[in-house]
LOLUMKE-468887 format. One record per residue (C-alpha): y, z, x negated; residue in three letters. Coordinates in pm, 1 decimal. Each point is the difference from the previous one (the first is absolute). Example, Ala and Ser with C-alpha at 12.3 -4.5 7.8 and 13.67 -1.06 7.14 Angstrom:
[rec [-450.0, 780.0, -1230.0], "Ala"]
[rec [344.0, -66.0, -137.0], "Ser"]
***
This chain:
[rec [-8801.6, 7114.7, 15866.1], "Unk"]
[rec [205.4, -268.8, -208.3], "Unk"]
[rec [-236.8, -153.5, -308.2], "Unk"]
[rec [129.0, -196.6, -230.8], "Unk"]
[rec [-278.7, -169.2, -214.0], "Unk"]
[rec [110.2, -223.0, -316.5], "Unk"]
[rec [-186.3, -254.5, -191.3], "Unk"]
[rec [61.9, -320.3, -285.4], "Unk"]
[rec [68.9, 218.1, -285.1], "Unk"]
[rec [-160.6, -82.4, -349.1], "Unk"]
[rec [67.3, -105.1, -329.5], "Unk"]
[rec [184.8, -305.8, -89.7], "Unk"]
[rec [151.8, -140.9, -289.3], "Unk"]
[rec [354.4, -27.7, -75.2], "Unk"]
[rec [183.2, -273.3, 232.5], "Unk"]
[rec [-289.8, 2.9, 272.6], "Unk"]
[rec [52.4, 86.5, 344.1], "Unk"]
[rec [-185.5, 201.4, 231.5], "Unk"]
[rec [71.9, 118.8, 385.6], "Unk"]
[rec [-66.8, 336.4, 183.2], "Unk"]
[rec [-86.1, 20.9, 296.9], "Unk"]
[rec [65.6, 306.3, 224.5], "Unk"]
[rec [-186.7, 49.3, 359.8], "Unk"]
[rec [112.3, 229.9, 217.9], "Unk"]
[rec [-220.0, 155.8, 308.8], "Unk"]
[rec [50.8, 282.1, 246.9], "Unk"]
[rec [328.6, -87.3, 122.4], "Unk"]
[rec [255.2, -254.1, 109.3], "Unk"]
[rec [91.5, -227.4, -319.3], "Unk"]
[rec [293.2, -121.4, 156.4], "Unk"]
[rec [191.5, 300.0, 12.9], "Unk"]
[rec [-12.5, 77.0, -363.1], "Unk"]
[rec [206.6, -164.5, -334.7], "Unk"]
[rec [-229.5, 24.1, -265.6], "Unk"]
[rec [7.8, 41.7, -377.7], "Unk"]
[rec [-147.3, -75.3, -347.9], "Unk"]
[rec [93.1, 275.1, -255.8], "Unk"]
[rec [-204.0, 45.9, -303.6], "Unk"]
[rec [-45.7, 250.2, -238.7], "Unk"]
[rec [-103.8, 80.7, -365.9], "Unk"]
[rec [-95.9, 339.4, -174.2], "Unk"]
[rec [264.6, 246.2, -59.7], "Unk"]
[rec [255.8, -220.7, 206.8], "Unk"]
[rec [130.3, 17.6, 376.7], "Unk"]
[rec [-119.4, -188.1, 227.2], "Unk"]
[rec [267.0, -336.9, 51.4], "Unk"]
[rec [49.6, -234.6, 275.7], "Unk"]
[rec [-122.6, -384.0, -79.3], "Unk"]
[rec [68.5, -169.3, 295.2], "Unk"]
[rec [52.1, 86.7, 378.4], "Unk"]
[rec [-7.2, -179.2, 300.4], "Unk"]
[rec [179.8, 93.8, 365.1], "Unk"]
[rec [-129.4, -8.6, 339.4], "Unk"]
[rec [176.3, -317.3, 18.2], "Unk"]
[rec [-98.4, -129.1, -329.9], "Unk"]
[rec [342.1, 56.0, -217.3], "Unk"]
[rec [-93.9, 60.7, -321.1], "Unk"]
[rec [103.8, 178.5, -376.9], "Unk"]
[rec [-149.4, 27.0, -265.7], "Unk"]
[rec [11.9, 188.1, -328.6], "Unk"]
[rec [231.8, -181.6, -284.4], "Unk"]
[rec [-274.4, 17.5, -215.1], "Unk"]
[rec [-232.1, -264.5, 220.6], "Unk"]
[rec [290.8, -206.4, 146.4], "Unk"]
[rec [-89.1, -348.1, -23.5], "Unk"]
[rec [-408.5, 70.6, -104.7], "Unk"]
[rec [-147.3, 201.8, 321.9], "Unk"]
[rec [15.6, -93.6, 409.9], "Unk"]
[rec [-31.5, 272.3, 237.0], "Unk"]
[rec [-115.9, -174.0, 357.8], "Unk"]
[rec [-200.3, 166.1, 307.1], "Unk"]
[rec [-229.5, -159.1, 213.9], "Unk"]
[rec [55.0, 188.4, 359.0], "Unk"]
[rec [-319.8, -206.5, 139.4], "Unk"]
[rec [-194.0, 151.2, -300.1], "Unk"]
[rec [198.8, 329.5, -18.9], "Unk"]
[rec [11.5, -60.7, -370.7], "Unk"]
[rec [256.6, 3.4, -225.5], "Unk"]
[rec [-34.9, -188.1, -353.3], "Unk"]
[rec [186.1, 24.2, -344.1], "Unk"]
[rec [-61.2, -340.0, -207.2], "Unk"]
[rec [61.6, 40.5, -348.8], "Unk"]
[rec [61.5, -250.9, -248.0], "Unk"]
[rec [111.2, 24.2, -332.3], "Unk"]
[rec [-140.0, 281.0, -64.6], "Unk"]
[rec [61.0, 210.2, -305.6], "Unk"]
[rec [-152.2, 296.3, -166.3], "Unk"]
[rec [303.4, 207.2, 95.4], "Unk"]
[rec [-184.5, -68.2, 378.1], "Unk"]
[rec [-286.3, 135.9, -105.9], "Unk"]
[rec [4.3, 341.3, 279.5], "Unk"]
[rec [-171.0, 145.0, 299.0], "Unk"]
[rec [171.1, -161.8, 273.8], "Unk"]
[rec [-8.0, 160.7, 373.4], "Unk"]
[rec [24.6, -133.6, 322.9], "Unk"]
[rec [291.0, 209.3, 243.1], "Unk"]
[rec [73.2, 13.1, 390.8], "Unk"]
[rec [306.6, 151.3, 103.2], "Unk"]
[rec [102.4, 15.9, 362.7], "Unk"]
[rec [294.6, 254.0, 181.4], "Unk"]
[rec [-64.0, 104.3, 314.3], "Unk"]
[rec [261.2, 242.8, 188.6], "Unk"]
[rec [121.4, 82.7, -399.1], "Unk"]
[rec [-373.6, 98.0, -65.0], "Unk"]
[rec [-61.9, -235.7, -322.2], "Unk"]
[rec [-363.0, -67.4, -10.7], "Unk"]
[rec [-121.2, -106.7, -364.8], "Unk"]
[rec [-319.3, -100.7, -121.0], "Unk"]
[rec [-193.9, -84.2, -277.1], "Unk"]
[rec [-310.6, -198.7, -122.5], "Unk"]
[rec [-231.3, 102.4, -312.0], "Unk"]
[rec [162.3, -261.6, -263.5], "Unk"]
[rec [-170.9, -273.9, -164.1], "Unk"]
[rec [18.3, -75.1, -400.1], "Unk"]
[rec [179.5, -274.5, -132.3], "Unk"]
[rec [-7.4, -43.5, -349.3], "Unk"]
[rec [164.2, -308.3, -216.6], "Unk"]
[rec [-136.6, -8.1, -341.1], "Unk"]
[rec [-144.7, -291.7, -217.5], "Unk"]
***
């Protein structure tokens, strides 16, 4: 069973920086691109940042230039460093795993972790 487990949310002011981290256990880390997508109340759910199996990235236009999606296969961890921050960040944001096998998508989710910007 695939657990993703997030932590490094909080509160921080206005122009801070903080970084999520995102360990994954119970299967092979290497075989799955993984996500940050955050969400606030009444909204969808949007995509942050994502990383590929061979670390290609995108990211939203809305944290271009301010967050860095990386993985650490060694660690099977994947991190979102934010800087900048601004209280338009302030969401839950989730860790994803998505991996295709024979057209089967396999998709997974961790339990979020609360940032909020706010002075």
């Amino acid at each position: 069973q695939v657990q993703l487990v997030e932590s490094g949310g909080g509160l921080v002011q206005p122009g801070g920086s903080l970084r999520l981290s995102c360990a994954m256990s119970g299967s092979i880390f290497t075989g799955y691109a993984m996500g940050w997508y955050r969400q606030t109340p009444g909204k969808q759910r949007e995509l942050v940042a994502r990383v590929t199996l061979s670390g290609g990235t995108n990211y939203a236009d809305s944290v271009k230039g301010r967050f860095t999606i990386s993985r650490d296969n060694a660690k099977n961890t994947v991190y979102l460093q934010m800087n900048s921050l601004k209280p338009e960040d302030t969401a839950v944001y989730y860790c994803n795993a998505v991996r295709t096998i024979m057209s089967t998508v396999y998709n997974y989710w961790g339990q979020g972790t609360q940032v909020t910007v706010a002075s």
